[in-house]
Backbone as numpy.savetxt, mean C-alpha at the origin, in Angstrom:
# Nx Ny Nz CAx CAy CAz Cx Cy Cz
8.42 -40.00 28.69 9.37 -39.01 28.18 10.78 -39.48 28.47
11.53 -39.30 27.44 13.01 -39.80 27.94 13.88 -39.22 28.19
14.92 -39.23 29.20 16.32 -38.87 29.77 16.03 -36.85 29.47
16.61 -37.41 27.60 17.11 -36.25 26.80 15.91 -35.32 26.94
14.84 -35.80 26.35 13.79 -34.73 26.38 13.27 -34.28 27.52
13.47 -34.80 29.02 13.42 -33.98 29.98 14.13 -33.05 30.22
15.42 -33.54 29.92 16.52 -32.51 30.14 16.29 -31.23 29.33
15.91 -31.25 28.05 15.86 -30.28 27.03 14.53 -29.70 27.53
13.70 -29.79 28.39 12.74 -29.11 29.11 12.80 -28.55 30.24
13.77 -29.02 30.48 14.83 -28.26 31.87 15.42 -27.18 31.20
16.13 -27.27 30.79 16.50 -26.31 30.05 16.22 -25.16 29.32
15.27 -25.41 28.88 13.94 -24.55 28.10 13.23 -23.63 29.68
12.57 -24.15 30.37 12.17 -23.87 31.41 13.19 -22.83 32.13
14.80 -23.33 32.42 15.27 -22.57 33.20 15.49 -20.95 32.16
15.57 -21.30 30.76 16.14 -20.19 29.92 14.81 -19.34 29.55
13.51 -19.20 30.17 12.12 -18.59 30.62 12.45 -18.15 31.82
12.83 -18.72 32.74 13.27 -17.87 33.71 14.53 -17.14 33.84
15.06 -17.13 33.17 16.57 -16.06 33.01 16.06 -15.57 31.66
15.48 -15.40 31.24 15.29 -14.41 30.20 14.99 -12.96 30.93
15.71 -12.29 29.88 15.56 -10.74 30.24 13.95 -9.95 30.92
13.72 -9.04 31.36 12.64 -8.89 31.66 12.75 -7.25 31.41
11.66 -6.32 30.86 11.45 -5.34 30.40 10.70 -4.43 31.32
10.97 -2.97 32.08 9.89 -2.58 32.98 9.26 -1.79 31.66
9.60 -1.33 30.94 9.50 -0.81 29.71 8.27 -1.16 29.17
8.91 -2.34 28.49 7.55 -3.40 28.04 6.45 -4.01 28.67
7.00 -3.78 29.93 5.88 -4.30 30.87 4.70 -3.17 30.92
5.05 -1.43 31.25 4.13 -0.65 31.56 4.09 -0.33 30.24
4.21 -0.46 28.77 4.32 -0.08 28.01 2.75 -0.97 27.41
2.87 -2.04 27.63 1.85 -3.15 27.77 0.46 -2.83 28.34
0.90 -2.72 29.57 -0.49 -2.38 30.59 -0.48 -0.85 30.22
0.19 0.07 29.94 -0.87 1.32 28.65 -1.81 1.29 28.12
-1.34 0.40 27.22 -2.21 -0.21 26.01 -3.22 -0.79 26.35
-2.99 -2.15 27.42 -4.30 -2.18 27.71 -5.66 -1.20 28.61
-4.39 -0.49 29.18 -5.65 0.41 29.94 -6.25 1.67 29.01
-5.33 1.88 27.92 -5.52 2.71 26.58 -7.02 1.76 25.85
-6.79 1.08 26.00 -7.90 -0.03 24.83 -9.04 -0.07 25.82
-9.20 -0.18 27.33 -10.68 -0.13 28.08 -11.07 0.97 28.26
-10.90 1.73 28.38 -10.73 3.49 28.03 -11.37 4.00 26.92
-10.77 3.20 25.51 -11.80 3.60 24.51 -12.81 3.20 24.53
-13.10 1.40 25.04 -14.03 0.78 24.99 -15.32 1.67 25.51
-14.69 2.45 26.86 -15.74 2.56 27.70 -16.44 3.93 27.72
-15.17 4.78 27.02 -15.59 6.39 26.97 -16.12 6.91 25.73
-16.10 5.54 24.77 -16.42 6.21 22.88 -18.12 5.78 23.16
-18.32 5.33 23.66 -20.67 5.41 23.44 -20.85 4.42 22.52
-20.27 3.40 22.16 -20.16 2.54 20.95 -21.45 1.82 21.37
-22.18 1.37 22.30 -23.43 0.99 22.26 -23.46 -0.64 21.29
-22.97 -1.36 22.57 -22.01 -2.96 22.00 -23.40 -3.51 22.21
-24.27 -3.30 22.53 -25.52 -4.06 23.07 -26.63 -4.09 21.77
-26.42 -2.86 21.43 -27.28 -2.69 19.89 -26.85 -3.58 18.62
-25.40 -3.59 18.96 -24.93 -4.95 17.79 -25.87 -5.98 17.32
-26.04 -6.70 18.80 -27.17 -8.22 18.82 -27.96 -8.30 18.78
-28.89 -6.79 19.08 -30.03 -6.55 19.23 -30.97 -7.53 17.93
-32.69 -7.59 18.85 -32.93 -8.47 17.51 -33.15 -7.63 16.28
-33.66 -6.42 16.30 -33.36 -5.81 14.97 -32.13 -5.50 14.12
-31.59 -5.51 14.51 -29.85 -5.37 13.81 -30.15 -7.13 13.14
-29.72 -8.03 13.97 -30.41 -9.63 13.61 -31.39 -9.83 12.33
-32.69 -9.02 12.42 -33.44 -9.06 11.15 -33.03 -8.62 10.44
-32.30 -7.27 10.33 -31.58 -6.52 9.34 -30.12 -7.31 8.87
-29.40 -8.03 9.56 -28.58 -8.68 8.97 -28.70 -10.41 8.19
-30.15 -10.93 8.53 -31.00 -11.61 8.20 -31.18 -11.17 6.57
-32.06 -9.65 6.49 -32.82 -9.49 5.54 -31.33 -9.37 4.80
-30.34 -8.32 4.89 -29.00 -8.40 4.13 -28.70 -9.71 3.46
-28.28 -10.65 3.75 -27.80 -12.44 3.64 -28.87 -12.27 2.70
-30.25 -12.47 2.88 -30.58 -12.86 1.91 -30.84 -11.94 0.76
-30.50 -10.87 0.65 -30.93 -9.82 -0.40 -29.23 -9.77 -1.56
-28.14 -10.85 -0.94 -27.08 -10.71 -1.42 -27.41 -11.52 -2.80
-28.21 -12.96 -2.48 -28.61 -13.43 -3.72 -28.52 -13.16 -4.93
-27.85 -13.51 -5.68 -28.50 -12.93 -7.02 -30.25 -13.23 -7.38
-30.55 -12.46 -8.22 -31.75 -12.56 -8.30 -32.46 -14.15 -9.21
-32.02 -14.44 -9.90 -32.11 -16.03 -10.58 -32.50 -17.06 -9.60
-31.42 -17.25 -8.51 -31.03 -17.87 -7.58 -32.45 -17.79 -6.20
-32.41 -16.32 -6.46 -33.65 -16.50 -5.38 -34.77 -16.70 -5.23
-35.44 -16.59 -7.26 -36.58 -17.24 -7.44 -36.48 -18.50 -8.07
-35.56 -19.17 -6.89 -35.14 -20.04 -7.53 -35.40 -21.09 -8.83
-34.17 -20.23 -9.50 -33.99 -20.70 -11.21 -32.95 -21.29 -11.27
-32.18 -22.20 -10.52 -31.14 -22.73 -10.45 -30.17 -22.04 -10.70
-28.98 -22.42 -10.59 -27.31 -22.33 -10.78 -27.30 -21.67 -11.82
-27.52 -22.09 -13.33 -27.11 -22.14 -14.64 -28.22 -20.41 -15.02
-29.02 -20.42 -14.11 -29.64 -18.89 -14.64 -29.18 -18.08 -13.46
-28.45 -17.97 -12.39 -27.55 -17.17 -12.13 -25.87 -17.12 -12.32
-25.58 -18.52 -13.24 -24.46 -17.96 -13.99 -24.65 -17.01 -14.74
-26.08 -17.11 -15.62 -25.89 -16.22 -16.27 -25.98 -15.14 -16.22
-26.74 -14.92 -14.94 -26.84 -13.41 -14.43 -25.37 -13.00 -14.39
-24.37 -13.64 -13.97 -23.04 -12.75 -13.94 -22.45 -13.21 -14.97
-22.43 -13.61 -16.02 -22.36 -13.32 -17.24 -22.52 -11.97 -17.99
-23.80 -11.83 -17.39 -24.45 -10.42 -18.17 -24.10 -9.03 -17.83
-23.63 -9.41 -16.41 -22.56 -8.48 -15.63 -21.06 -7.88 -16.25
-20.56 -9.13 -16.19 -19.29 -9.10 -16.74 -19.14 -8.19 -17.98
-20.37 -8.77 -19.25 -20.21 -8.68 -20.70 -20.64 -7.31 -20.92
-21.07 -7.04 -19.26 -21.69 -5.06 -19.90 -20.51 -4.39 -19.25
-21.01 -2.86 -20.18 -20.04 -1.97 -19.55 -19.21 -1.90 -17.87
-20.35 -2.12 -16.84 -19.52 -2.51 -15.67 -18.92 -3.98 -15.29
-18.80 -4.53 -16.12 -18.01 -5.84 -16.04 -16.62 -5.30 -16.21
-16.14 -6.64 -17.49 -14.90 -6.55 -17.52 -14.61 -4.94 -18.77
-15.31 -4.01 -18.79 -14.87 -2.82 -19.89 -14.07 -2.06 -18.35
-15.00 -2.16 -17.38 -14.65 -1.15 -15.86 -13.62 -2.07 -15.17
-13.38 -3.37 -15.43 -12.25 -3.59 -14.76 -11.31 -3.37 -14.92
-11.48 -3.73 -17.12 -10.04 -2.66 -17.06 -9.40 -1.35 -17.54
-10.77 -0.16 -17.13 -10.12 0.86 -17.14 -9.42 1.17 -15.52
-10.05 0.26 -14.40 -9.65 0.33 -13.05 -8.39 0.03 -13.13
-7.80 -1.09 -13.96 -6.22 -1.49 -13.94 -5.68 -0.89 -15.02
-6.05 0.36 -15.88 -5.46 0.63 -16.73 -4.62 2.20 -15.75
-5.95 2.84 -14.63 -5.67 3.80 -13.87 -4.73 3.34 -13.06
-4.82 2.23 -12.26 -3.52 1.73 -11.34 -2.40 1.63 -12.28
-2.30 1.10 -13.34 -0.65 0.71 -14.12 -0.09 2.23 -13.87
-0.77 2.98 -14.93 -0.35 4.35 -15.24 -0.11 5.00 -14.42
-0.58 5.38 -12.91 -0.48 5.98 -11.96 0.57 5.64 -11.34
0.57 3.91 -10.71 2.09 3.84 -10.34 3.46 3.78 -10.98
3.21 4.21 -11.77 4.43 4.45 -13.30 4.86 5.41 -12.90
3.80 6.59 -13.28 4.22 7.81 -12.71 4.74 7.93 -11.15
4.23 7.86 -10.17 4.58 7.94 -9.01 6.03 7.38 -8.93
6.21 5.90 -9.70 7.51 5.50 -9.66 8.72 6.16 -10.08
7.88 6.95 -11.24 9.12 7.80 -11.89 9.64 8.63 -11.29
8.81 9.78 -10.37 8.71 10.54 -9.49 9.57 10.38 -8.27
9.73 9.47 -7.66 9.81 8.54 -6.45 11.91 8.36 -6.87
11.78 7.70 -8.05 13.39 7.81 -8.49 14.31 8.64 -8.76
13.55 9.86 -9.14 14.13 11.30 -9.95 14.33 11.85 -8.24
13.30 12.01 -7.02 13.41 12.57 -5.79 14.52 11.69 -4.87
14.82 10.22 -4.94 15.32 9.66 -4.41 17.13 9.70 -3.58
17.78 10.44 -4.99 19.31 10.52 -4.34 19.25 11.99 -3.73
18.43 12.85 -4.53 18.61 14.13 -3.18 17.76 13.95 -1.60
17.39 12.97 -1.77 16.31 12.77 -0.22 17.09 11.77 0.32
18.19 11.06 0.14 18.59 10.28 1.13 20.03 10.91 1.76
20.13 10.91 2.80 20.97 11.05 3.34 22.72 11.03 3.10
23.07 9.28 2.06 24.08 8.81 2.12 24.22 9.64 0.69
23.48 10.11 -0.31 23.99 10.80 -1.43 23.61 12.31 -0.89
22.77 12.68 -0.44 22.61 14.31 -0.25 23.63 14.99 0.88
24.81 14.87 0.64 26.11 15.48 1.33 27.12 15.78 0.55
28.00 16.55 0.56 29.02 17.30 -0.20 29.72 16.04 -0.90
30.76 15.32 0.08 31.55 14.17 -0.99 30.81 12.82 -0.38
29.25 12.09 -1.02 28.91 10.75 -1.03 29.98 9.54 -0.68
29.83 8.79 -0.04 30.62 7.62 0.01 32.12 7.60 0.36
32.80 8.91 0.55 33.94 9.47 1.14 34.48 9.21 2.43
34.46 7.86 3.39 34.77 8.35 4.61 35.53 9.74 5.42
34.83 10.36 5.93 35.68 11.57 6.99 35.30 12.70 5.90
34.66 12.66 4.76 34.59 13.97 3.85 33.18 13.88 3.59
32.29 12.91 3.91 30.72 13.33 3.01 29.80 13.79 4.76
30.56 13.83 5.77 29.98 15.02 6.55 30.47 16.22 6.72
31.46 16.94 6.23 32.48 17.86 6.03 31.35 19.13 6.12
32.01 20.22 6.86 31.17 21.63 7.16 31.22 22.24 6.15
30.75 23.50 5.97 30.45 24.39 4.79 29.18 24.77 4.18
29.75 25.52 2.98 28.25 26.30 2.41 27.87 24.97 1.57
28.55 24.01 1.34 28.08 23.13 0.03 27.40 22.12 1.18
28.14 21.77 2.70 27.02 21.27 3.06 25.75 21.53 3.65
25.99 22.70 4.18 24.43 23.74 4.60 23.67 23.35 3.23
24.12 23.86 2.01 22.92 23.49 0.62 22.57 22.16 0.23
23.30 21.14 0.58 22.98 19.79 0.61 22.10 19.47 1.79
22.31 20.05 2.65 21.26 20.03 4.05 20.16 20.08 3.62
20.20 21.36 3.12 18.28 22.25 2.53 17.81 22.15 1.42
18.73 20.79 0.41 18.09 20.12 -0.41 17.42 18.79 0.31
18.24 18.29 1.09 17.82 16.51 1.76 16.13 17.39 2.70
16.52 18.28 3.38 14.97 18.81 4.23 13.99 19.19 3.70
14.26 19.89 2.25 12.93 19.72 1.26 12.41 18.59 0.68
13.55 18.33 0.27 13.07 16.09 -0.03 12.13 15.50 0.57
12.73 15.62 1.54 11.99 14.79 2.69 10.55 15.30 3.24
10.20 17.06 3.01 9.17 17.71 3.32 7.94 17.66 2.19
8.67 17.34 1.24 8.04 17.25 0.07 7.32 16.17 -0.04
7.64 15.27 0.33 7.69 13.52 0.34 6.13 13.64 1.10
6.35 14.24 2.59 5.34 14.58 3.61 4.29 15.14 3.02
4.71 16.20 2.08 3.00 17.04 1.53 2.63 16.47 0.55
3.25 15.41 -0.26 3.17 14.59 -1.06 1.52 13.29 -0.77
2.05 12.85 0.25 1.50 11.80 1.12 0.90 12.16 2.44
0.69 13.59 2.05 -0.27 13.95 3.81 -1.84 14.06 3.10
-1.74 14.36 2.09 -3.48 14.83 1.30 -3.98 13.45 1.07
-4.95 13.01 1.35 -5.18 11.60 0.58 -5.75 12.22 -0.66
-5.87 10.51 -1.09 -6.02 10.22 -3.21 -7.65 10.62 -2.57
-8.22 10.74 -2.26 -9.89 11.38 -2.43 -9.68 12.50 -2.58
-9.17 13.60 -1.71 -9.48 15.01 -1.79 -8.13 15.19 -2.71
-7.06 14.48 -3.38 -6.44 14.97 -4.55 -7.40 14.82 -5.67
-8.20 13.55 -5.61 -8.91 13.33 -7.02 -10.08 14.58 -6.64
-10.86 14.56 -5.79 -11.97 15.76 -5.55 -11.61 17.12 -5.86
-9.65 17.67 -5.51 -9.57 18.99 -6.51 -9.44 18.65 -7.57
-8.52 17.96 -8.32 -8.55 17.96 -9.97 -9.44 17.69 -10.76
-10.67 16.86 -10.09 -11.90 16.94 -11.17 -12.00 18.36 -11.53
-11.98 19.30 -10.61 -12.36 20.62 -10.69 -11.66 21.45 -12.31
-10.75 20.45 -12.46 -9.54 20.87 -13.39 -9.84 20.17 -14.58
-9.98 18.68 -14.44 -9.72 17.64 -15.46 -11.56 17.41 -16.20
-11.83 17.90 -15.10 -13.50 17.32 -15.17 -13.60 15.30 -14.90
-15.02 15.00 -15.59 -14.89 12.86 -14.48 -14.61 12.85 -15.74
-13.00 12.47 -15.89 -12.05 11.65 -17.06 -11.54 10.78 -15.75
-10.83 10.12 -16.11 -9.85 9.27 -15.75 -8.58 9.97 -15.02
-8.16 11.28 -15.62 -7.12 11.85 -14.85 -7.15 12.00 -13.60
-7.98 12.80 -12.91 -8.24 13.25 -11.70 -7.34 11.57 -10.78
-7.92 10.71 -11.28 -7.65 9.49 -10.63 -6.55 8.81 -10.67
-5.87 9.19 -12.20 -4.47 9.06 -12.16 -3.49 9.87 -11.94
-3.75 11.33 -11.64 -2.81 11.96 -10.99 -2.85 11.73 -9.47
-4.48 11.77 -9.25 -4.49 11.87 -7.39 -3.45 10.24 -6.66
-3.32 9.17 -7.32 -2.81 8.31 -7.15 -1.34 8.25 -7.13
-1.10 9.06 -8.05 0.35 9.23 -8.91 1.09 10.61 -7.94
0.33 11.14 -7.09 0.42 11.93 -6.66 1.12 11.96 -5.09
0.09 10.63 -4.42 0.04 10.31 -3.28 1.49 9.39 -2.74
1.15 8.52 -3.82 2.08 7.71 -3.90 3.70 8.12 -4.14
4.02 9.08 -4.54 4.97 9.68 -5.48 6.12 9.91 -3.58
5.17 10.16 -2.75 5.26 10.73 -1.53 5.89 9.74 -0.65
5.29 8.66 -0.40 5.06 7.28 -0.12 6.34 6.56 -0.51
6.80 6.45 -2.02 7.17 5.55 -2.59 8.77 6.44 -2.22
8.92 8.08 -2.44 9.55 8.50 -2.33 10.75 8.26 -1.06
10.02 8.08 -0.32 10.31 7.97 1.61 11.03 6.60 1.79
10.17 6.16 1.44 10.54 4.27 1.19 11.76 4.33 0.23
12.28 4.76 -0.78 13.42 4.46 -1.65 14.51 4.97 -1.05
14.25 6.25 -0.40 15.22 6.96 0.33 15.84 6.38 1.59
14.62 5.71 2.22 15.71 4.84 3.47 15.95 3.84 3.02
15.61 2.83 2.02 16.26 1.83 1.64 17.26 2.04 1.17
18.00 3.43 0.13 19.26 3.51 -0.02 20.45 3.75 1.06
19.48 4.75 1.87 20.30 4.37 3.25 20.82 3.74 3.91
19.96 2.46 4.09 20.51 1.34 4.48 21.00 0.17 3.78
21.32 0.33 2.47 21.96 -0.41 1.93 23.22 -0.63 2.14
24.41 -2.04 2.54 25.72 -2.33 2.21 26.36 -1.37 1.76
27.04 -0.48 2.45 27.86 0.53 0.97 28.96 -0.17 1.04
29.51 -1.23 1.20 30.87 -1.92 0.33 31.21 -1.35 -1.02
30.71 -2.19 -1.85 30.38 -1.95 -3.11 30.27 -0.17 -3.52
29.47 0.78 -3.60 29.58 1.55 -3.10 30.84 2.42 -2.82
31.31 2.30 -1.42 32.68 3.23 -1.38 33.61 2.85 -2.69
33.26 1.22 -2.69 34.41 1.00 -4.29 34.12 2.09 -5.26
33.28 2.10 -5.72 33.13 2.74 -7.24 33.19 4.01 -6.72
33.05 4.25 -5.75 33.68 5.61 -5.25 35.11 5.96 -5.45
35.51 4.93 -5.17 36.97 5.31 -4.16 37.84 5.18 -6.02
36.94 4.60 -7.07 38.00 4.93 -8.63 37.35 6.54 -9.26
36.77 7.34 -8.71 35.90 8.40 -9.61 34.59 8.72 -10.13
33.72 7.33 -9.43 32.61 7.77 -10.02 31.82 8.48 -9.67
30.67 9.45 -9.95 29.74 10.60 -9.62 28.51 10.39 -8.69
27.94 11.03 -8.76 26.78 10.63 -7.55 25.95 10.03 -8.27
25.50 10.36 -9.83 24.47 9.73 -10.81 25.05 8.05 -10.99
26.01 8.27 -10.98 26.68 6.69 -11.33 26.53 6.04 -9.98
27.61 6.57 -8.79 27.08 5.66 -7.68 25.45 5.05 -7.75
24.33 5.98 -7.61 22.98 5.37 -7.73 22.84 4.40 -8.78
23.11 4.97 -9.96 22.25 3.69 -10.97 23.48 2.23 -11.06
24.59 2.64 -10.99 25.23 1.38 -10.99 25.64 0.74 -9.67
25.29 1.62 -8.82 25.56 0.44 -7.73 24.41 -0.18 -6.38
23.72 1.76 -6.17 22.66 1.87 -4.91 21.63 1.14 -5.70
21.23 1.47 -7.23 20.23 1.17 -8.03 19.68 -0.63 -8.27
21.01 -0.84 -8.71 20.66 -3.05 -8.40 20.69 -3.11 -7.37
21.25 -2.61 -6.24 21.49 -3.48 -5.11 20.08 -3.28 -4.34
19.18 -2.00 -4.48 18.21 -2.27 -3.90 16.87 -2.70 -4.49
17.58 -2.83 -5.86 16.14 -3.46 -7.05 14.88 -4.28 -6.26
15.62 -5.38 -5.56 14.27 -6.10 -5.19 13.22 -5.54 -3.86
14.25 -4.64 -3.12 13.50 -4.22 -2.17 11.95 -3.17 -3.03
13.04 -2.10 -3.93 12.10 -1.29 -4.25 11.18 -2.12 -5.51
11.02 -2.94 -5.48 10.02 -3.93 -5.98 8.74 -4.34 -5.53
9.23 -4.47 -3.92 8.20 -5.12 -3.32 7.55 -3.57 -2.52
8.12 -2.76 -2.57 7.14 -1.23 -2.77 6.65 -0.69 -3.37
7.36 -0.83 -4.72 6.16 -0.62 -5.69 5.26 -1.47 -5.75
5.37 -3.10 -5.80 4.22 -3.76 -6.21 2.86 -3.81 -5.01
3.30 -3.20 -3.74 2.71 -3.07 -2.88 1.99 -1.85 -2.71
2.16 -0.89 -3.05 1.78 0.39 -4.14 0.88 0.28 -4.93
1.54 -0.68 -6.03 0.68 -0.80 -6.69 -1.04 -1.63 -6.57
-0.81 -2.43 -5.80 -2.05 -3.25 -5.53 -3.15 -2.07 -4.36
-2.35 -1.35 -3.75 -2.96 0.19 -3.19 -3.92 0.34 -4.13
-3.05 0.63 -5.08 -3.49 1.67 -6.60 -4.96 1.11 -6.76
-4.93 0.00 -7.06 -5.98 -0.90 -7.59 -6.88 -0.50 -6.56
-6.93 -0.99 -5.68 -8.20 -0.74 -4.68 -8.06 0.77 -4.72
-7.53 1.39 -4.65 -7.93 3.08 -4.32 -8.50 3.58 -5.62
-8.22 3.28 -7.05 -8.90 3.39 -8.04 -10.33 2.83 -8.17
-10.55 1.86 -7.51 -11.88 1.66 -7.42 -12.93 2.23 -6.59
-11.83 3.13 -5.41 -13.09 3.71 -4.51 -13.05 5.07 -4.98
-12.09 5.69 -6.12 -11.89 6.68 -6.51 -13.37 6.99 -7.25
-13.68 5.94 -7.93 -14.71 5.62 -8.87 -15.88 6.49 -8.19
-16.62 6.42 -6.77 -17.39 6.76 -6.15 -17.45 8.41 -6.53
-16.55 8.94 -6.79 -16.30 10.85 -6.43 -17.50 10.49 -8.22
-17.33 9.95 -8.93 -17.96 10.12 -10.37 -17.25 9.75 -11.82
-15.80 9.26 -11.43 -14.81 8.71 -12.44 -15.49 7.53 -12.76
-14.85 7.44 -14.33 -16.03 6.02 -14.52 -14.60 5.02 -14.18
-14.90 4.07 -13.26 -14.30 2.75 -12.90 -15.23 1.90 -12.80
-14.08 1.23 -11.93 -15.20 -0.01 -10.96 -16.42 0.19 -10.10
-15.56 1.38 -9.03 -16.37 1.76 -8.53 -17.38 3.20 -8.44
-17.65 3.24 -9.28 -18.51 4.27 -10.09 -19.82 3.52 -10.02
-19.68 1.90 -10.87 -20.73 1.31 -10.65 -21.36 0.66 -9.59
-20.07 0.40 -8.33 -20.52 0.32 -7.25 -21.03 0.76 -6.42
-21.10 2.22 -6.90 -21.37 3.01 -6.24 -22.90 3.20 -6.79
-22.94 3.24 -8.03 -24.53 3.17 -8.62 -25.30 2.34 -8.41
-24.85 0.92 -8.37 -25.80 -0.39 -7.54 -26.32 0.01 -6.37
-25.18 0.54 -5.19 -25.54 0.62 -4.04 -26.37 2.07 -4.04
-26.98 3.10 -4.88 -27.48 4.23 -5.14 -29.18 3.63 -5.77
-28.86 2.32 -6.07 -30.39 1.35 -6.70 -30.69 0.35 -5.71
-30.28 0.68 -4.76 -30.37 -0.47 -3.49 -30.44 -2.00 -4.93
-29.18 -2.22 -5.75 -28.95 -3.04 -6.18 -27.95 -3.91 -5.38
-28.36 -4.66 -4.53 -27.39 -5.32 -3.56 -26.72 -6.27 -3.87
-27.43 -7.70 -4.74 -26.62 -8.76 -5.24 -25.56 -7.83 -6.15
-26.14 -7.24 -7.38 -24.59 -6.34 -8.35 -23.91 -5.77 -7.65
-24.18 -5.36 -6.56 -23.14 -4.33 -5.83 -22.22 -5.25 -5.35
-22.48 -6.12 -4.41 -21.44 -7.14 -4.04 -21.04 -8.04 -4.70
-21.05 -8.16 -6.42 -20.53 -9.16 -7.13 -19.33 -8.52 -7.80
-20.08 -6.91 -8.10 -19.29 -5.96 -8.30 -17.69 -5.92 -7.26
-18.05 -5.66 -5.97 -16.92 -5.82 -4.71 -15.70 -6.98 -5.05
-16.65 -8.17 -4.89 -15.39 -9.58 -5.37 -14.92 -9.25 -6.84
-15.13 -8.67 -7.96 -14.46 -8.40 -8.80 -13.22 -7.94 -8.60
-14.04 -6.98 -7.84 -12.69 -5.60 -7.75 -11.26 -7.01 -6.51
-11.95 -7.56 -5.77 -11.21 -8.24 -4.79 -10.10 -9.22 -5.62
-11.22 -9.56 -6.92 -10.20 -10.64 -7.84 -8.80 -10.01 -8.03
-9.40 -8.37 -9.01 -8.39 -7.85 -9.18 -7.50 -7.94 -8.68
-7.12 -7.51 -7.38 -6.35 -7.19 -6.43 -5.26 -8.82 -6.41
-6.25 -9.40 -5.87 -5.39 -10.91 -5.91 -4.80 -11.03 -7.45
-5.30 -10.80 -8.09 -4.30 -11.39 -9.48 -3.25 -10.36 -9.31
-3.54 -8.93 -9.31 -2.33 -8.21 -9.41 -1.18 -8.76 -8.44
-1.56 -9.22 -6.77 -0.99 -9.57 -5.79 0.25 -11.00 -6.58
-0.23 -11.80 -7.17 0.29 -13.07 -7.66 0.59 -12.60 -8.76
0.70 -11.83 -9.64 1.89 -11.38 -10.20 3.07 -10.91 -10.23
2.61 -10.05 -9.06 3.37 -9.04 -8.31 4.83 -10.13 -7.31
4.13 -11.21 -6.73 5.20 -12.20 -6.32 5.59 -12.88 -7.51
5.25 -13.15 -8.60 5.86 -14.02 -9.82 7.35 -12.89 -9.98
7.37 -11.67 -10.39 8.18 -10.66 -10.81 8.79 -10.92 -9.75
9.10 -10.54 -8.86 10.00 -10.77 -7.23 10.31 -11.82 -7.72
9.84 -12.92 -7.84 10.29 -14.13 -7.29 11.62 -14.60 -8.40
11.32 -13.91 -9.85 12.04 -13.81 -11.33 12.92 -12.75 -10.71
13.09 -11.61 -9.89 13.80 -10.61 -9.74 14.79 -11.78 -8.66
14.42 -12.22 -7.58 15.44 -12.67 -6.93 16.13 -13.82 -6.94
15.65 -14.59 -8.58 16.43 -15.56 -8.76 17.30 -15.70 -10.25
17.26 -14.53 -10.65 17.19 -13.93 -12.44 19.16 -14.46 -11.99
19.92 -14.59 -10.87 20.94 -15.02 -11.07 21.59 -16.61 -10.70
């Protein structure tokens, strides 16, 4: 080792020992871990039955029951391509994949729309008497008491929005819609609306207001501040919430399927109702494809959003 690189290990070494030290983080730490042996030891989880040899045969007999069926009497490769061929080309193939991505588009559309229209009265830096005003957009009064108890419904709304999950939203509106497709695109459109809402609102918050106090400080309105200035400047953030949303969507539309909506998982749910095990799990990686393609689109758009200059 030479001269320099000892030295630069001296150094390193002494700046580990003068680093700050946390009592905070320290008992904050050993919580957690005494929080985590605690569950281990007081939940009955019965860690011994895991390995057991019957669990073993049963995860034995599983592995091999994943097979497709071609494959296992064994008919080579080329007759369990075609078994998922035959998959694909029927109704639970690709007809259910894409009514599954036709329910995610539509749903997070809506939610998005939702999410934008709630957005300048739920954030903070627009829901006050004069926006972007230094010394005047916290100013007392009746206009700011009513700007108050618009931003606290916003924000409460947002909460009952996103406190119900997309199962028991889709489980009441069947009651309404009957097994269409709606139930699944409102309960989504619904959840999310909540979610997406919360998220736009502190990102305008914390956006740069430079820019901002400007178009303030010549006359412009609270509708204008948002779309011409809060609106681009946080484009790419609220991008990567929706598209993160959206790939939600996708998987939650497919387990939506289960309540009786025809999706993806409608039929996954019917394989696994036929102790059909290979379709059921070929069915699963479908739905998994989905997800990944939506995912790598979803960065193509970002990636066009943050270089479009």
């Amino acid at each position: 080792m030479t001269a320099l690189a000892s030295e630069r290990m001296t150094q390193i070494e002494q700046l580990r020992r003068d680093r700050p030290r946390s009592r905070f983080l320290r008992w904050s730490l050993s919580a957690f871990v005494l929080l985590l042996v605690l569950s281990l030891f007081s939940g009955e989880f019965g860690f011994e039955q895991v390995f057991s040899p019957r669990r073993l045969q049963n995860l034995e007999n599983f592995l091999t029951e994943t097979l497709p069926p071609p494959i296992r009497r064994g008919e080579g490769l080329a007759a369990g391509l075609a078994w998922a061929s035959d998959i694909l080309m029927s109704p639970k193939g690709f007809p259910a994949l894409g009514k599954t991505l036709a329910i995610s588009i539509l749903s997070i559309l809506l939610a998005f729309f939702v999410a934008i229209l709630l957005t300048p009265p739920g954030s903070r830096s627009l829901a006050c008497p004069e926006p972007y005003l230094p010394g005047l957009a916290s100013a007392k009064g009746v206009r700011s008491f009513l700007w108050n108890v618009c931003l606290h419904f916003c924000r409460f709304f947002y909460v009952f929005l996103r406190a119900i999950p997309e199962y028991i939203w889709a489980f009441l509106l069947i009651q309404m819609f009957g097994f269409s497709a709606w139930p699944a695109i409102l309960a989504l459109a619904i959840h999310n609306s909540g979610i997406l809402g919360k998220l736009f609102s502190e990102t305008v918050e914390n956006l740069p207001p430079e820019s901002t106090i400007a178009l303030r400080g010549i006359g412009a309105g609270r509708a204008q501040l948002f779309w011409f200035s809060l609106f681009p400047t946080g484009l790419s953030r609220f991008l990567v919430y929706f598209f993160y949303r959206w790939e939600t969507c996708i998987r939650e539309s497919t387990v939506l399927g289960m309540l009786g909506i025809v999706s993806l998982g409608y039929y996954i749910n019917d394989a696994q109702a036929t102790i059909n095990t290979p379709e059921m799990l070929f069915l699963i990686f479908l739905g998994s494809g989905l997800v990944l393609l939506g995912d790598l689109f979803s960065a193509l758009i970002r990636y066009l959003v943050r270089h479009a200059n």
